[in-house]
N, C-alpha and C positions, 0 to 999 in steps of 0.2 A: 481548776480543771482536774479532774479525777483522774486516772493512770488509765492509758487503756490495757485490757484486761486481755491478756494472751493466755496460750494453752490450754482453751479450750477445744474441744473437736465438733465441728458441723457436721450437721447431718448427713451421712453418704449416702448417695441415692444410687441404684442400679441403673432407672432407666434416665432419661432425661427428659422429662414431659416439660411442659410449658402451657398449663392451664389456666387461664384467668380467675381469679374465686369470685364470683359473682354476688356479693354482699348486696346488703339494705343497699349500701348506697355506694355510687359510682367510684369514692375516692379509696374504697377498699379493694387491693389484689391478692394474689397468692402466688407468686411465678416461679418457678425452675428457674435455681441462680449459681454463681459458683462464688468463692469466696479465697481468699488469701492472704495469710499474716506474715508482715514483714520486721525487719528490726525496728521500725518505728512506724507503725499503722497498719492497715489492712484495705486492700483492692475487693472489692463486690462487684459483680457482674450480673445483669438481668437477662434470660435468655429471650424474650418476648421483642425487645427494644435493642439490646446489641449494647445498653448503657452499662458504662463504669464506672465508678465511684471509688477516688482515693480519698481515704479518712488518714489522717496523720492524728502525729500523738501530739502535735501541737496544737490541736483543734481546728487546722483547715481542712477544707472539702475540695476536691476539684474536679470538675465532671469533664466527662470525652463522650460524647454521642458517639455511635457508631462510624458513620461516617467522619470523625475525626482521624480514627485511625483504621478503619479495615482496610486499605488501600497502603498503607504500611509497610516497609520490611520490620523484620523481625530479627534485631543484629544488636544482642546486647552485649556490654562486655565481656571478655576471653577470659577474666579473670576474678575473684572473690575471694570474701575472707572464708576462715576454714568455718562450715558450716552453712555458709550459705548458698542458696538454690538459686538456681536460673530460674523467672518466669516466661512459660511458652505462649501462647496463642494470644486471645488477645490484651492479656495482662502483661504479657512480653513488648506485644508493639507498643500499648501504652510507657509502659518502664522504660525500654531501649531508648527512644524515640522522643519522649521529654524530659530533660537533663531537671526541671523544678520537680520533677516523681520523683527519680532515683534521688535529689537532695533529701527528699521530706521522709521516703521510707526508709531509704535502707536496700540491702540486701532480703529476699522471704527468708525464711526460716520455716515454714511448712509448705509441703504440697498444696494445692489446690482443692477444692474437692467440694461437690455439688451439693446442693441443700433445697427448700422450699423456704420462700422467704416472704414472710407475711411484708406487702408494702402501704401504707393509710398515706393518703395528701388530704392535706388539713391546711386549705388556703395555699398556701407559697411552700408549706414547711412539709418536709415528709420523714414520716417515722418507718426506718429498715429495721424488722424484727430478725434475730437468728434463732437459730434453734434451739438454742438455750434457753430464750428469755431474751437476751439482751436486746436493749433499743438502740440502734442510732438514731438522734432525732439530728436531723437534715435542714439548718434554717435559709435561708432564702439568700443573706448577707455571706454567705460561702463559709462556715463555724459549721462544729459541730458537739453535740454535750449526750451523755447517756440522759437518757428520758424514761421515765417509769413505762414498764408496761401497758400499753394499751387496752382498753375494755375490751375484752374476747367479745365480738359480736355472738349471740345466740341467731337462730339455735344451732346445735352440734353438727348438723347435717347443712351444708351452704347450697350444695346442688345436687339434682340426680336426675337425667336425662336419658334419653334412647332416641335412636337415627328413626325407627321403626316402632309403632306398635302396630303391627297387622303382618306380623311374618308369615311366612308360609313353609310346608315341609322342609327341608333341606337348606332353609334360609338362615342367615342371622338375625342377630340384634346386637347392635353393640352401645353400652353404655360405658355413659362418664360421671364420676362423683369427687364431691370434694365435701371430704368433712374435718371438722379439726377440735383441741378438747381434749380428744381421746387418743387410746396408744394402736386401735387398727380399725378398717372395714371391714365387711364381712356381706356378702351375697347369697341370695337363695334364691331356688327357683321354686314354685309351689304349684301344689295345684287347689282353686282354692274348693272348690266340689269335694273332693277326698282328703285335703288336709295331708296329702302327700308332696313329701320332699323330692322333689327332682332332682336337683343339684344344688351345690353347695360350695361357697368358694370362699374358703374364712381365712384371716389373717393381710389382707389388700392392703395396701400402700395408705394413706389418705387421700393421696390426689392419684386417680388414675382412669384408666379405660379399659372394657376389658368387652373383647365380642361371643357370643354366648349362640351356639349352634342348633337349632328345636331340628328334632331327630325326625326321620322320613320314619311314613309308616305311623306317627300322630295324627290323631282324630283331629277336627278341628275342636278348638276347646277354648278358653280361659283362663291365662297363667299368672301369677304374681310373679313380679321378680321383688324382689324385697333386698334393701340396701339399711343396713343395720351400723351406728356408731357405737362402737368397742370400747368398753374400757375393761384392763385387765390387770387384776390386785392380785400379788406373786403374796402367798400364805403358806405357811408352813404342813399345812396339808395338804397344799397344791394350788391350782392357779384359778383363779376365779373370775369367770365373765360375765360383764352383764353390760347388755343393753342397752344402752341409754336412750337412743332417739333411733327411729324406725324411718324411711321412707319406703314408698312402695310404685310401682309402673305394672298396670293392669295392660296386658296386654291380649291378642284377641290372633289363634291360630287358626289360617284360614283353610278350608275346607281345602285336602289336596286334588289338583286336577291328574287323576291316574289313564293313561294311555295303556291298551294293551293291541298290541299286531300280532303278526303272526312272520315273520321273516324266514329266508331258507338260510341253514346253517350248516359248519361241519362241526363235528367233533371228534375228539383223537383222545384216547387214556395213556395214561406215559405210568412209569414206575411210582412216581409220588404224587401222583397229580391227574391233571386233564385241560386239554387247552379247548377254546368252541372261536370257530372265527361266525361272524354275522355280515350276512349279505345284504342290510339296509345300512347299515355305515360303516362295514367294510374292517370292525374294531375287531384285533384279535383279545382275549380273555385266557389270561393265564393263572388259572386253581390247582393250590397246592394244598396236600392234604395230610402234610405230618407222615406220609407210610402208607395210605391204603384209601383208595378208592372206595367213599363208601363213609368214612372218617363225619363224623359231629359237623366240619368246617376248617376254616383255615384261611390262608392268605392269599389275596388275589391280587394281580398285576393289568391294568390295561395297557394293550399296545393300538392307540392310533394309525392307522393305515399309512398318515405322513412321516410314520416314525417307522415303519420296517419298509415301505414300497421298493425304497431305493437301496436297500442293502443288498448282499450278495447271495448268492443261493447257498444253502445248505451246506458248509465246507467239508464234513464229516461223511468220511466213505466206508471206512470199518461200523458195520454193526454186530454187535455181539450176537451170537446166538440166541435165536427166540426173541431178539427185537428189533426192531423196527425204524429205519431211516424217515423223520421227518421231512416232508415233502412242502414245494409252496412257501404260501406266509407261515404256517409253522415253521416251515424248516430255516426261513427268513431269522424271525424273532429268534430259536433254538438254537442256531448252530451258531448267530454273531451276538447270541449275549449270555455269558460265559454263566451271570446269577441266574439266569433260567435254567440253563442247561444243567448246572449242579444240582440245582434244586427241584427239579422235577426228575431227574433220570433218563433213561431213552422208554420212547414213544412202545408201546408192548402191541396196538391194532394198527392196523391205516386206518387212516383218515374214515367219518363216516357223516356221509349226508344226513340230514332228515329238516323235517319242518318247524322249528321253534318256536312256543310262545313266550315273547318276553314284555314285559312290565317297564312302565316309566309313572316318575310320581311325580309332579309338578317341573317331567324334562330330564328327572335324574334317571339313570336305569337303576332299578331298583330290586328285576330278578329275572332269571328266564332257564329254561328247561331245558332237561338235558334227554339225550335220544330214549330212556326208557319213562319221559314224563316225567320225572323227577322233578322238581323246583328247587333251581338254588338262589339263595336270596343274597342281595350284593348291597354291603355298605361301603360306598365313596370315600367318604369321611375316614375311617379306623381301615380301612382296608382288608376287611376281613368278609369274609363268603361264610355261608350257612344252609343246612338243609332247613326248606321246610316246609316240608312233608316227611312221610316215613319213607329212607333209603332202602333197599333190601341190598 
């Protein structure tokens, strides 16, 4: 029996996904796992199943379903030698909890710490890849022996999927990919008519998911998203990527359904800003402009009618000279939320009626006018307002 092989470091993951890798064939997986070395062996944990696996240096295996011990306390001993770690969750119930664990490992001597972990079953016998390379090969008779690497299944890209292809303005997409092989993913969005790049999302995890926003105010059209396996050669002159395997998800933006009415409105100009309340759903719109009315654009706030209805009137009774007490749901939203109030200033007109035309693009509002016909254009998304037309 060969020694087993400590102080290496698995892979640490940010997120903790739990992805299946959908290979040729069913006995191949990929799952979000966590891992732990002790004085004598190492605890695996599969996030998918809740399974554990103790590997001793003596060559047994011993397995705990989840159900073995989530039901569990968690009450190891008070005491250890110098250097060694407590294991918590469910490395802990297992260790605490069966006195044949704690004989066969030992005390940990590393943290814990998550990885992706290629798993093959091959009849009765299963082979756990780590990040390095290493194999446990897992036989059926409860042993276990390091096992050569595995044939990398091809090709380099295993899956790439989407919830959607037929978004619409303001909608998403979200996909999922799993490639391996290579040191990153890398995503595009294209257009394939123009051969223009839309977005761009390089350097992805190998296993992950990521949702992907098609912007209001697109034509209907025909996108690529294109999902590219990375390999990257660190050279002395710099870092070199290429390529290797491509996959691609044509997708299909559908025509948006634009509404336009005509609603009664008010509007008030403040110092840095301008608020518009709307009389078909009662929303107040808080536009702030940097300094001056008039300004390129800037950031916008909605306040829901169920969000000021109930608050208190206007608490602010000093107005400075030359301006202006907020009245109503302005003076609502203004006087009891202190980030408007800073950030706009005080109110310089009262209040002023008029009849608004506002814009909706597949339900989203999208823009609406201000009393001198202006159009200000409103993205949900980034939070930012826009002229567009010419201001005076």
């Amino acid at each position: 029996m060969k020694p087993l092989r400590l102080g290496f470091s698995l892979l640490v993951v940010v997120a903790a996904l739990a992805l299946a890798w959908p290979a040729a064939a069913q006995s191949d997986q990929v799952v979000y796992s966590t891992g732990q070395y002790f004085e004598n062996g190492v605890m695996l944990w599969r996030s998918d199943t809740g399974h554990i696996w103790v590997i001793a240096r003596n060559g047994q295996v011993l397995n705990f379903p989840a159900s073995s011990y989530s039901n569990l306390p968690d009450t190891p001993p008070l005491s250890g030698p110098v250097g060694g770690l407590r294991p918590i969750l469910g490395f802990g119930k297992v260790w605490s909890n069966f006195s044949q664990v704690r004989d066969l490992l030992g005390w940990a001597i590393y943290p814990e710490v998550g990885f992706f972990m290629r798993i093959r079953t091959d009849s009765d016998t299963q082979f756990l890849t780590q990040s390095n390379g290493i194999v446990y090969q897992i036989n059926p008779d409860g042993t276990w022996v390091y096992a050569d690497p595995p044939a990398v299944p091809s090709p380099y890209i295993i899956s790439f999927t989407a919830d959607t292809t037929t978004p619409s303005t303001g909608g998403t997409i979200t996909v999922n990919w799993a490639v391996h092989g290579v040191d990153a993913a890398q995503i595009e969005v294209i257009d394939p008519d123009t051969a223009r790049l839309i977005g761009k999302l390089p350097f992805l995890p190998l296993t992950g998911s990521q949702t992907i926003t098609i912007p209001l105010g697109m034509a209907a059209r025909t996108l690529n998203i294109t999902l590219s396996a990375v390999k990257i050669t660190v050279t002395s002159a710099g870092d070199i990527y290429d390529s290797v395997e491509q996959a691609t998800i044509v997708v299909e933006v559908a025509e948006p359904a634009i509404y336009e009415n005509s609603p009664g409105a008010t509007f008030q100009s403040f110092e840095r800003g301008f608020m518009i309340w709307c009389a078909d759903t009662l929303d107040i719109y808080v536009f702030l402009d940097f300094g001056r009315l008039g300004a390129s654009g800037g950031r916008f706030s909605v306040f829901p009618h169920s969000a000021y209805s109930t608050l208190p009137p206007n608490p602010f009774q000093a107005v400075p000279l030359g301006r202006v007490r907020p009245e109503f749901g302005f003076g609502q939203v203004w006087g009891n939320t202190p980030a408007v109030r800073e950030a706009l200033g005080w109110a310089t007109r009262p209040e002023q009626g008029y009849l608004a035309t506002a814009r909706t693009e597949n339900n989203v509002p999208v823009a609406i006018t201000v009393p001198d016909g202006s159009t200000v254009g409103l993205d949900l998304v980034s939070g930012r307002w826009s002229w567009l037309d010419t201001q005076p």
